[in-house]
N, C-alpha and C positions, 0 to 999 in steps of 0.2 A: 375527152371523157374516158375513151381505154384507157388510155394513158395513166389516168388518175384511180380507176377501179384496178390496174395493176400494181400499183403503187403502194395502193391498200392491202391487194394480196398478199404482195410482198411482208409488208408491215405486220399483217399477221399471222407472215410465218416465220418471221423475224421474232414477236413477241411469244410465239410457242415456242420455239426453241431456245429460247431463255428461263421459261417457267420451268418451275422445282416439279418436283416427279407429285408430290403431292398436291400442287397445284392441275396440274396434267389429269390426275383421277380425278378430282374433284370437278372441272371442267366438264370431262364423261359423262361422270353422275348427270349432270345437270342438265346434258343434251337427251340424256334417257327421260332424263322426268319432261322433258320441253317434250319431245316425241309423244308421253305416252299423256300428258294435258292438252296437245293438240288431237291426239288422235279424240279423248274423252269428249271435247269441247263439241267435236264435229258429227262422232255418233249422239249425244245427247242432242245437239242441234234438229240433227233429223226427227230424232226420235219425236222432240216434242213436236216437231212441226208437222208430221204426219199423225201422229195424235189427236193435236190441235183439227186437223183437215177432218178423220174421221168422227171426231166427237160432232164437227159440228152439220155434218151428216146423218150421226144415228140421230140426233137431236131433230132433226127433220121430220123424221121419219117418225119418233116415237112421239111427237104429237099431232101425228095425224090420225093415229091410231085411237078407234072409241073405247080397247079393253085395254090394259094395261098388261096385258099377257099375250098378244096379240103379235108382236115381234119375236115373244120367246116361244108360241109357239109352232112361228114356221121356221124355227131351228136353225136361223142365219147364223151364220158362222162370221165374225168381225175381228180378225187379226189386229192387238195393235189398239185396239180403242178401250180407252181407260173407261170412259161411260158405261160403253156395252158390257164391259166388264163384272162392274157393280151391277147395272141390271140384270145379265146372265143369273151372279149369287145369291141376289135376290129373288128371284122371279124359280129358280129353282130352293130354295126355302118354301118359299109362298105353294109351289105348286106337289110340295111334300105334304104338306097341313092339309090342301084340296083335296090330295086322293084319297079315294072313298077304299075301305080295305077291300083287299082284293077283288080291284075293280078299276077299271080305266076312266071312270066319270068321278067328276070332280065335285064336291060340295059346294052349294051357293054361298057359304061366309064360315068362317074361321074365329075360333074365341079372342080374345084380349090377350090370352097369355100367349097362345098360337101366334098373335101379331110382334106381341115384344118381341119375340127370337128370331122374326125376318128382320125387325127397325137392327138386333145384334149384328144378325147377319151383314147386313147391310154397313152398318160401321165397321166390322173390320174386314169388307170389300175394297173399303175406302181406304183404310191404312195399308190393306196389300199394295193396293196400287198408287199410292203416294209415295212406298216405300221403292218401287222397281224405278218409279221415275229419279226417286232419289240417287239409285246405287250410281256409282262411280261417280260422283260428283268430292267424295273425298279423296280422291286423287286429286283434282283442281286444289281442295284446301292445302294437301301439305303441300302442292306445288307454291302457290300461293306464300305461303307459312315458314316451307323448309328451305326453298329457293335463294332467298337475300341472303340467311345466317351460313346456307354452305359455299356460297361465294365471297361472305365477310371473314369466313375461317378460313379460304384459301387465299385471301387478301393479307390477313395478319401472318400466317404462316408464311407466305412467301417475302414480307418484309423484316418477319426477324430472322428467315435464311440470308436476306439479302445484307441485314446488318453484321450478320457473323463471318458473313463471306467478307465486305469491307474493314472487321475488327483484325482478319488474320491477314490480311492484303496491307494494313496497316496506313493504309490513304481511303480520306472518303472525299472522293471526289466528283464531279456530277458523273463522267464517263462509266465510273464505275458503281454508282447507285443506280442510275437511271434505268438500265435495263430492267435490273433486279424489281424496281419497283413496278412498271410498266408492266411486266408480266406478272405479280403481286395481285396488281388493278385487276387486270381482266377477269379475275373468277369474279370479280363483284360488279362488273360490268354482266357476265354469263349471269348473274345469278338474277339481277335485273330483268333484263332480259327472259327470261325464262316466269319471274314472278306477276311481270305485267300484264303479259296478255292473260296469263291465268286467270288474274284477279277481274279483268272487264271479262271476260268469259264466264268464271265462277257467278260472277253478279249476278250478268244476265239471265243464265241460267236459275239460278235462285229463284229471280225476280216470275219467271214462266212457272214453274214449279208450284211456287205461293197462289198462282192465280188459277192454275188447272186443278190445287187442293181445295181452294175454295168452290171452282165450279163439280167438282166429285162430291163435295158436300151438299150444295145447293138439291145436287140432282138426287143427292140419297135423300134428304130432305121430302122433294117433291112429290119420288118415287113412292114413299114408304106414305106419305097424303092419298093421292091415289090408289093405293092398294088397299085403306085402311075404307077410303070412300067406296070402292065396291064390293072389298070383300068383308070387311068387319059387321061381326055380328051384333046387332043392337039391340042391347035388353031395356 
């Protein structure tokens, strides 16, 4: 089994040092972008899973609650929680319309028009925070996207090097193709490489994303029911 993992080594230091200069960059490129879609893959992982953890703890907590203000106003502080988030925006909307002018007591209900602009407030709580969960996830795509086509252009390029080298040598024959192509291959082997894991990562990702937006909606949803049932005034 050494034996055979050195073998390999060898093999591919045998086919680097065959590959064209721009075969060589192009290779780079592609370990940069591998780097920086693992690195995205693995902060987004967390992110959402501690997300995930917290949400479904404020969730706890905010229905055991009989006022619907009742969390926001002992001022928890909640790093990290997409929920808490939207209810923070909310619940500080809501509790702008409540105060009475210059005065720290709160009105017992709020008009219809008062209520639309917390239900706004509330929608674009939910877009801020659909959109952070989102960011760096287009890093995944062009890895995704860019990854096969820069490893297919260092694939072609290093085959028409390798056939101009052959045309001036004046013999094509396998000893003297074969390198050339071999090192040709590997940017689209790197590039492989590099586009796969992206692509079940980007999914996955995706797939967590789609279902946290939906549960930020659900809860603006629920939120903005509740608010309207204790505070809305009824004429």
């Amino acid at each position: 089994m050494p034996g055979a993992l050195m073998a390999a080594q060898l093999e591919l230091l045998s086919i680097w040092s065959w590959a064209t200069t721009e075969a060589k960059i192009i290779i780079i490129l592609l370990i940069v972008f591998s780097i920086a879609a693992w690195s995205v893959m693995a902060a987004k992982a967390m992110q959402m899973r501690r997300a995930k953890k917290l949400n479904a703890c404020f969730l706890t907590e905010y229905h055991k609650q009989s006022n619907v203000l009742a969390v926001y106003d002992r001022q928890v502080a909640v790093e990290g929680c997409p929920l808490y988030s939207v209810y923070l925006e909310g619940c500080k909307a809501l509790d702008e319309r409540l105060r009475q002018p210059n005065s720290q007591e709160r009105k017992t209900h709020i008009s219809l028009k008062a209520m639309e602009h917390v239900k706004r407030t509330l929608e674009g709580a939910v877009a801020s925070q659909s959109l952070q969960l989102e960011s760096g996830l287009i890093t995944l795509a062009l890895a995704v996207s860019g990854s096969p086509f820069l490893g297919l252009l260092g694939t072609v390029w290093g085959v028409m090097s390798t056939f101009s080298h052959v045309a001036l040598k004046g013999e094509a024959t396998l000893a003297t193709m074969a390198p050339g192509v071999s090192a040709a291959l590997i940017t689209t082997v790197a590039g492989l490489l590099v586009a796969i894991p992206s692509m079940f990562g980007y999914n996955y990702l995706v797939h967590n994303l789609r279902a946290m937006t939906v549960q930020l909606d659900n809860f603006a949803q629920d939120l903005a029911s509740r608010m309207e049932a204790e505070y809305l005034e009824e004429k």
